[in-house]
ZAMARGU-4260 file (C-alpha; in steps of 0.2 Angstrom, whole numbers, plus 5000, padded with zeros to 4 digits):
<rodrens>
0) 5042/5033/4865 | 5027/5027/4874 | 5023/5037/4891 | 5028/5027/4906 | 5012/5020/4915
5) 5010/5026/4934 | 5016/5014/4945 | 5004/5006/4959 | 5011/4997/4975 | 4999/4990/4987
10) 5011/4987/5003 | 5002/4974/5013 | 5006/4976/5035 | 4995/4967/5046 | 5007/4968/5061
15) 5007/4981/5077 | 5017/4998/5077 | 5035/4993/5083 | 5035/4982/5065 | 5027/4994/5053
20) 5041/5007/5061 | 5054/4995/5054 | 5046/4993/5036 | 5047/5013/5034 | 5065/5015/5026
25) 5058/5000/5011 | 5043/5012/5010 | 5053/5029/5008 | 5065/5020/4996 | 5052/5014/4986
30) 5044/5033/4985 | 5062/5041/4981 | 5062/5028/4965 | 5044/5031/4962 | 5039/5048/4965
35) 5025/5049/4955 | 5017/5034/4959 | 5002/5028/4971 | 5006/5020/4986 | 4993/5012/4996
40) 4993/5004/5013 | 4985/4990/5018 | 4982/4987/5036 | 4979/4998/5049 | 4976/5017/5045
45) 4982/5025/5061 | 4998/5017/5057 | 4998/5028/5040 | 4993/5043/5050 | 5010/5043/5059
50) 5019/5047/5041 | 5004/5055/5030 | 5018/5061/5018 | 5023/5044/5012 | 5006/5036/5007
55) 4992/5041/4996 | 4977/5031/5004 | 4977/5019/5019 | 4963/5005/5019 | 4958/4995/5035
60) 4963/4976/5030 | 4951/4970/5042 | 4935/4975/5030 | 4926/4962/5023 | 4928/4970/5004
65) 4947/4965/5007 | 4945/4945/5012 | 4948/4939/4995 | 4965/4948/4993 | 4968/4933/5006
70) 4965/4919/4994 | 4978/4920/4982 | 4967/4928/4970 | 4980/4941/4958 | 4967/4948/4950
75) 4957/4956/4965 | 4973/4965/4969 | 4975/4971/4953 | 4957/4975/4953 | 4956/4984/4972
80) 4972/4996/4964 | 4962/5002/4950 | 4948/5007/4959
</rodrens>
């Protein structure tokens, strides 16, 4: 059998606090399924900081590096994953 490749998930959240609150039960579910996997949030760090536990790496969505992700272009998500 073929090892099982590690599963990434980018999980995109522009909004303020009271709305990234509510997305956390989707984000601990998907780390119970997942439990080896990378988990990266998109958006605004200090929002990460308030459940350090759940993600492995929190990038600032307002960086220049990232506008492309807004352009429907697949393969810069793909690409900003692996890297």
């Amino acid at each position: 059998m073929l090892p099982c490749p590690r599963m990434a998930c980018l999980a995109y959240h522009g909004g303020a606090l009271g709305d990234f609150v509510t997305t956390l039960p989707a984000i601990r579910a998907w780390r119970r399924t997942h439990p080896g996997g990378r988990l990266v949030l998109l958006g605004r760090p200090s929002h990460a900081t308030l459940c350090p536990s759940l993600f492995d790496e929190a990038w600032d969505a307002g960086e220049a590096r990232f506008a492309s992700l807004f352009g429907g272009n697949e393969q810069a998500v793909a690409y900003h994953l692996e890297h």
